[in-house]
C-alpha positions in Angstrom: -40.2 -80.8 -129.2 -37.3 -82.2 -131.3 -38.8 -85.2 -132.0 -42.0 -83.3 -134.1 -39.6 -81.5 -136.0 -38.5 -83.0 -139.8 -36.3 -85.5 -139.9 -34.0 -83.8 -142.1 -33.7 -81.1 -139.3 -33.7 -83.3 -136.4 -30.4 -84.9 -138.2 -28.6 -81.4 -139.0 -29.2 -80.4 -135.4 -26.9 -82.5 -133.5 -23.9 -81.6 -136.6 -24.4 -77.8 -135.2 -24.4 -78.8 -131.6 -21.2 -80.8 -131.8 -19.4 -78.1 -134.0 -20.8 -75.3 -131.1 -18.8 -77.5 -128.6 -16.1 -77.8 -130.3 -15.8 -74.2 -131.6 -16.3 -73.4 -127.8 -13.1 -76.2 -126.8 -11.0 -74.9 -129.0 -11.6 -70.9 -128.2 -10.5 -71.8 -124.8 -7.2 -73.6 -125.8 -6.2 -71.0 -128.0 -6.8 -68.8 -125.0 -5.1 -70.6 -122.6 -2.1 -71.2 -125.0 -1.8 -67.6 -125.6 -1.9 -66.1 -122.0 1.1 -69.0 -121.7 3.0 -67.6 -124.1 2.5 -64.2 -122.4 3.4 -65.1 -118.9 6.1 -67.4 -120.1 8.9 -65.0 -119.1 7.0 -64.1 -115.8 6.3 -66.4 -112.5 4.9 -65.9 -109.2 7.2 -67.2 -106.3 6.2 -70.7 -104.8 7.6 -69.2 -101.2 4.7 -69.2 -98.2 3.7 -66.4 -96.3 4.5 -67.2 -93.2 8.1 -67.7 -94.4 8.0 -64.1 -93.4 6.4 -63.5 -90.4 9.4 -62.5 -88.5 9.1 -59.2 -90.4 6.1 -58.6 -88.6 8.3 -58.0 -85.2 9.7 -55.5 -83.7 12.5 -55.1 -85.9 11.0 -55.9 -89.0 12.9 -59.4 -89.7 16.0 -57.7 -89.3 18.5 -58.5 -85.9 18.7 -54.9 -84.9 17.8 -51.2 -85.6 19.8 -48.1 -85.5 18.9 -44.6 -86.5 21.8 -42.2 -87.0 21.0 -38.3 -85.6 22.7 -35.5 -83.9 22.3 -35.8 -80.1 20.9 -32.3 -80.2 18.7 -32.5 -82.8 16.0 -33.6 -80.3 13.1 -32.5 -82.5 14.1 -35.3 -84.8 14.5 -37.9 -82.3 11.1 -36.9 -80.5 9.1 -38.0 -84.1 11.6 -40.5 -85.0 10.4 -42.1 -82.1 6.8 -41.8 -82.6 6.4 -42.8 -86.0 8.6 -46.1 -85.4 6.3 -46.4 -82.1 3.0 -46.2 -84.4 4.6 -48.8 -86.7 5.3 -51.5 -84.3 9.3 -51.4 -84.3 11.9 -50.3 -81.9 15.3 -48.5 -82.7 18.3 -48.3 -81.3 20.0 -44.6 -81.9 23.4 -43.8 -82.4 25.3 -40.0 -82.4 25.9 -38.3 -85.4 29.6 -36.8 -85.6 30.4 -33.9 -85.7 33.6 -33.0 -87.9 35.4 -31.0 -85.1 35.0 -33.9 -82.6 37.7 -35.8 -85.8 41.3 -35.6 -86.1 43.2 -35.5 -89.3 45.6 -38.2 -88.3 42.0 -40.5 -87.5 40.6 -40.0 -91.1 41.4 -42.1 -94.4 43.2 -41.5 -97.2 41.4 -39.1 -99.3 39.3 -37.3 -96.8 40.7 -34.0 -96.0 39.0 -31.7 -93.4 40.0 -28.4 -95.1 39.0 -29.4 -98.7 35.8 -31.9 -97.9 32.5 -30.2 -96.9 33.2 -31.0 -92.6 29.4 -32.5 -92.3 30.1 -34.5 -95.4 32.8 -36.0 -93.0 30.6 -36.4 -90.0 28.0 -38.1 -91.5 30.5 -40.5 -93.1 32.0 -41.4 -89.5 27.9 -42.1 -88.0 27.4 -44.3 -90.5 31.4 -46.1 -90.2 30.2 -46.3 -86.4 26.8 -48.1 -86.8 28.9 -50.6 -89.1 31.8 -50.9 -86.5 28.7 -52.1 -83.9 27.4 -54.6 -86.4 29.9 -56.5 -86.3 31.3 -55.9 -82.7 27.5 -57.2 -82.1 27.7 -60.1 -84.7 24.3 -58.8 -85.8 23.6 -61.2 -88.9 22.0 -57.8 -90.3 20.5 -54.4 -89.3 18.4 -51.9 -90.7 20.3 -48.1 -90.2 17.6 -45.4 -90.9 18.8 -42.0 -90.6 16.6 -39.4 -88.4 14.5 -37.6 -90.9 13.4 -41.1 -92.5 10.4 -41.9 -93.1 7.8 -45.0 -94.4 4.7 -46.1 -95.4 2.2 -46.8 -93.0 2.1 -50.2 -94.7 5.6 -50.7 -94.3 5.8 -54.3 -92.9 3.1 -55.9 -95.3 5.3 -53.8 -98.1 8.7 -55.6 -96.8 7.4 -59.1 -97.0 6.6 -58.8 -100.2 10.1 -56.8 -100.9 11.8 -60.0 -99.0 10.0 -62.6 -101.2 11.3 -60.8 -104.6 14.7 -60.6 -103.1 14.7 -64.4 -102.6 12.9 -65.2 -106.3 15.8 -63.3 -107.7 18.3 -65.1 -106.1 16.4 -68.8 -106.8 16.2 -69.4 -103.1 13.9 -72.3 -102.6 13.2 -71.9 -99.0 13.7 -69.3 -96.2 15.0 -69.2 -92.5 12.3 -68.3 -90.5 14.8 -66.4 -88.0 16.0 -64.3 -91.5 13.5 -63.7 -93.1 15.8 -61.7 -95.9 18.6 -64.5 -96.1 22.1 -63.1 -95.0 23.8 -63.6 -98.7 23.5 -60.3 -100.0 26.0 -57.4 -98.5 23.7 -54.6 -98.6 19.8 -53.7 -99.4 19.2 -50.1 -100.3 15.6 -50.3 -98.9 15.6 -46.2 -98.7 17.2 -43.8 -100.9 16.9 -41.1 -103.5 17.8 -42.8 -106.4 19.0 -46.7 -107.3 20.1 -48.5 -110.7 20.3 -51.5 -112.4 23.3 -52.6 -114.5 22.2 -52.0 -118.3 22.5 -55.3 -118.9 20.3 -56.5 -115.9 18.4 -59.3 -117.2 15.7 -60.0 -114.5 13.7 -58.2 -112.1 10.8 -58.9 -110.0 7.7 -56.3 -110.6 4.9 -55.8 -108.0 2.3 -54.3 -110.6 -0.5 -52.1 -109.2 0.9 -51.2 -105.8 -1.4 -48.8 -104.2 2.1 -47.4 -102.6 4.1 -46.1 -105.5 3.2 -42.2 -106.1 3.1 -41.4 -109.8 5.8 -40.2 -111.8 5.5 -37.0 -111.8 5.2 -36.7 -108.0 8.8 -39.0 -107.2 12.0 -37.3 -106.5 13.7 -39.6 -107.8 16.3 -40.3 -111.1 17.9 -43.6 -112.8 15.0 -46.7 -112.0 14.6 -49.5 -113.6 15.6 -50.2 -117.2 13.5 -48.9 -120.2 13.0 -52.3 -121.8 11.3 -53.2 -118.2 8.8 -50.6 -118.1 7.6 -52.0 -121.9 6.6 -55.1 -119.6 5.1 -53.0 -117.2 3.2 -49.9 -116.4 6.2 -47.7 -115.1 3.7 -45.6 -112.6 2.1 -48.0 -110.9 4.8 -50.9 -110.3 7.6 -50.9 -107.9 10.4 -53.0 -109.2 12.9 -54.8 -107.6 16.7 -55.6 -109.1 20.0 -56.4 -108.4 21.2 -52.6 -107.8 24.7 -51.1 -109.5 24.4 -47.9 -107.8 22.4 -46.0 -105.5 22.2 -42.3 -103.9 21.1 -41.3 -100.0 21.2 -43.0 -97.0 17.5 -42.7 -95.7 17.2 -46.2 -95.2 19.5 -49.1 -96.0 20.3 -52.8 -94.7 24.1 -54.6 -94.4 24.1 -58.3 -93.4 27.5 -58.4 -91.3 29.2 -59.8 -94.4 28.6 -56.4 -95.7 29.3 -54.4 -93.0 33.1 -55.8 -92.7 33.4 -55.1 -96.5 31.6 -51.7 -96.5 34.0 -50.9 -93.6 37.3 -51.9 -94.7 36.5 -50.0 -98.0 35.4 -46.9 -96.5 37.2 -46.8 -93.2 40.6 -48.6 -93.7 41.1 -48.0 -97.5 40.1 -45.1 -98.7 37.2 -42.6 -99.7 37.1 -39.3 -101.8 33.4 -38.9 -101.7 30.4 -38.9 -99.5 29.6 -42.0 -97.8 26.8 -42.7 -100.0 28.2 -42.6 -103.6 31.5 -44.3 -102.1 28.8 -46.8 -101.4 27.0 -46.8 -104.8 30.8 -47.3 -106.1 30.9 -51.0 -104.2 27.8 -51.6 -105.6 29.5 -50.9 -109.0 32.9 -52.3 -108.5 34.1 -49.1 -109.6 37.6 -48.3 -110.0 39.5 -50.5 -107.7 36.9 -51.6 -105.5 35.6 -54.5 -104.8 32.4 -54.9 -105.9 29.8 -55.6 -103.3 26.0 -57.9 -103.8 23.3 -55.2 -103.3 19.4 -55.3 -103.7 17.3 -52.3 -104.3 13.6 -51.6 -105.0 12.4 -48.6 -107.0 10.7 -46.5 -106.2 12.3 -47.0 -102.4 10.2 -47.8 -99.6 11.8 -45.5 -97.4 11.7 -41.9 -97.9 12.5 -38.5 -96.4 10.1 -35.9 -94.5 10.7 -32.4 -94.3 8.4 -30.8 -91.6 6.8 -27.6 -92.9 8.6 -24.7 -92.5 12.5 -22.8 -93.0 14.6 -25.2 -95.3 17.3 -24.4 -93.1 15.9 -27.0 -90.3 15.6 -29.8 -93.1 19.0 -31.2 -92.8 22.3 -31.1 -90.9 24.6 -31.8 -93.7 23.7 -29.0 -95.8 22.8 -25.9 -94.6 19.8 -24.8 -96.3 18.1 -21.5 -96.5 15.5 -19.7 -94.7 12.5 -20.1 -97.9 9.1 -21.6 -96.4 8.0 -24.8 -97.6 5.1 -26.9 -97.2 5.6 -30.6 -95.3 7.3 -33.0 -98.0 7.3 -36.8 -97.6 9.5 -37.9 -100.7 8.3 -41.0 -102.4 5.4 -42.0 -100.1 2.1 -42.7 -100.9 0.7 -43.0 -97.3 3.4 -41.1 -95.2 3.7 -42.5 -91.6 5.2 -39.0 -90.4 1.9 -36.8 -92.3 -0.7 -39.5 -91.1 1.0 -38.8 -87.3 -1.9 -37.4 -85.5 -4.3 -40.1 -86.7 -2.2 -42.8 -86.0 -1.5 -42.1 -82.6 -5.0 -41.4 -81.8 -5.9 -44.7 -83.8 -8.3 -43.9 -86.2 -9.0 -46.6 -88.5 -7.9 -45.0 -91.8 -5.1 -42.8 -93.3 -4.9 -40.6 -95.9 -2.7 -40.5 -99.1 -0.7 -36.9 -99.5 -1.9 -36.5 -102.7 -5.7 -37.5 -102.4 -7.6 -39.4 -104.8 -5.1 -38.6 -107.9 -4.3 -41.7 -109.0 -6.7 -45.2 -110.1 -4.5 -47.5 -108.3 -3.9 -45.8 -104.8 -7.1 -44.9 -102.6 -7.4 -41.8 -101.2 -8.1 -43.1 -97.9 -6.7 -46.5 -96.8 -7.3 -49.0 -93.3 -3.9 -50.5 -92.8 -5.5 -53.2 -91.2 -7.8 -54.0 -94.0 -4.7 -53.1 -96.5 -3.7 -55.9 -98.5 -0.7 -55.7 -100.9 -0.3 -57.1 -103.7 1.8 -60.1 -105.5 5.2 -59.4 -107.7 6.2 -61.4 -110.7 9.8 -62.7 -111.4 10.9 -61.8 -115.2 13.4 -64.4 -116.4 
């Protein structure tokens, strides 16, 4: 009992108490002052989920859905198909071209059919058609995928997110319900080998931790996000978002109809020297004489390519390939819609990740349903 101890003691012991406290106060202000300096040049988005609902539809926010493919290639459109099917969105195809079905006299300054790789030219006429029916539609925006794309199984919970760093980046306060994306950008280069920022990019919004970015070593990828960004955060486990200056393939990619009539008057009625998808990487750049164009990008890209197992020479219809054997590729993904196939159409619960239990952030084995995907930061 306090009250049998000394007086002398009973007098020091409410001096120690009150210094404990205040020891105790001051540890956590010191604390709290330091994590705000820390976070200072970082904030989480103040926009609501269900902001963003519409991407949960059948064309994941966007107005419409094309997917480019030769009308012969049926083995592409079968799984195209199916793998959209499994993820709960429709799409609308659209022929590839075929350079000897193009006239000389029909083709822009630039393009030459007997110096210019002929499939080079075709597929730069698909993708000039799926733009022409963007606007003669007055879609608002549309998603083109091309028919060996392919996604994560999580690829609507991973747009959301995508959608709310795409708004934090451009301050936008609130969101249309009906547009989930906004229709002030001209185009989003959602799918692709490769995307930049400008060097002197100062903001980006980071989703650290995302259980859907492959390591390093595993990407096929080059260029990303800026050095001085990846000091902030862990480069192999965060996919980063930025205003893009350049970008390389066509897997994936989104125009708002603003961008389409630009991308088309570029590329169609001006001129073009180059394949479709560095002539658009050079309106992301306002290189040269064009004008430059607003595009988005994340990195790595959340839609890929697959390559089915087998000759190379099946792989694409732009090159020609070879006949070497390789094993089945999903570029870039984590959780591969097209290698999880057979278990999503028979529903079973989980999927698998192509590369196993290899890295601490990404499961080996995932329930999409149970899936939940983590928050981004804005850096100012």
């Amino acid at each position: 009992m306090i009250s049998q101890l000394p007086s002398q003691t009973r007098k020091i012991i409410p001096i120690v108490i009150a210094f404990f406290v205040a020891y105790v106060l001051l540890s956590f202000v010191i604390a709290d002052n330091r994590d705000t300096v820390g976070l200072s040049r970082f904030s989480q988005s103040g926009l609501r989920d269900r902001d963003f609902d519409d991407i949960s539809n059948t064309t994941l926010g966007f107005e419409h859905i094309y997917a480019i493919g030769l009308k012969e290639r049926t083995d592409k459109r079968d799984f195209l198909t199916v793998a959209a099917s499994v993820s709960g969105f429709d799409v609308d195809w659209v022929d590839g071209v075929r350079s000897q079905d193009l006239q000389q006299k029909a083709l822009p300054n630039g393009y030459n059919l007997s110096t210019i790789e002929p499939n080079v030219i075709g597929c730069w006429r698909a993708h000039m058609n799926v733009l022409k029916s963007v606007i003669a539609n007055s879609y608002s925006t549309a998603l083109v995928l091309e028919d060996d794309a392919d996604w994560d199984v999580n690829i609507k919970t991973q747009l959301r997110e995508f959608a709310r760093g795409l708004h934090s980046l451009k301050g936008d306060k609130k969101v249309s319900k009906q547009a989930p994306y906004g229709t002030d950008w001209d185009l989003l280069w959602i799918g692709g080998c490769s995307s930049a920022a400008d060097v002197n990019e100062t903001q980006f919004y980071a989703i650290p931790n995302d259980p859907t970015v492959p390591r390093v070593e595993r990407r096929r990828t080059w260029f990303g996000p800026l050095d001085s960004w990846k000091e902030e955060f862990p480069e192999d486990s965060t996919r980063f978002i930025y205003r893009a200056q350049e970008g390389c393939c066509t897997f994936g990619y989104a125009v708002t109809a603003r961008g389409a009539k630009k991308i088309l008057t570029a590329l169609a009625i001006d001129h073009i020297e180059l394949p479709v998808d560095v002539a658009m990487a050079e309106l992301c750049g306002g290189l040269g004489d064009r004008e430059r164009i607003e595009c988005f990008a994340p990195f790595p890209n959340l839609i890929g390519t697959y390559r089915p197992a087998g000759p190379a020479y099946k792989d694409s219809d732009i090159n020609s390939g070879d006949q070497n054997v390789h094993e089945e590729q999903a570029y870039n993904l984590v959780y591969s819609t097209r290698r999880n196939i057979h278990r999503l159409v028979s529903g079973a619960e989980t999927v698998f990740s192509q590369w196993g239990e290899e890295s601490p952030w990404s499961p080996g084995e995932v329930n999409p349903k149970e899936f939940v995907y983590p928050r981004g930061y804005h850096f100012h």
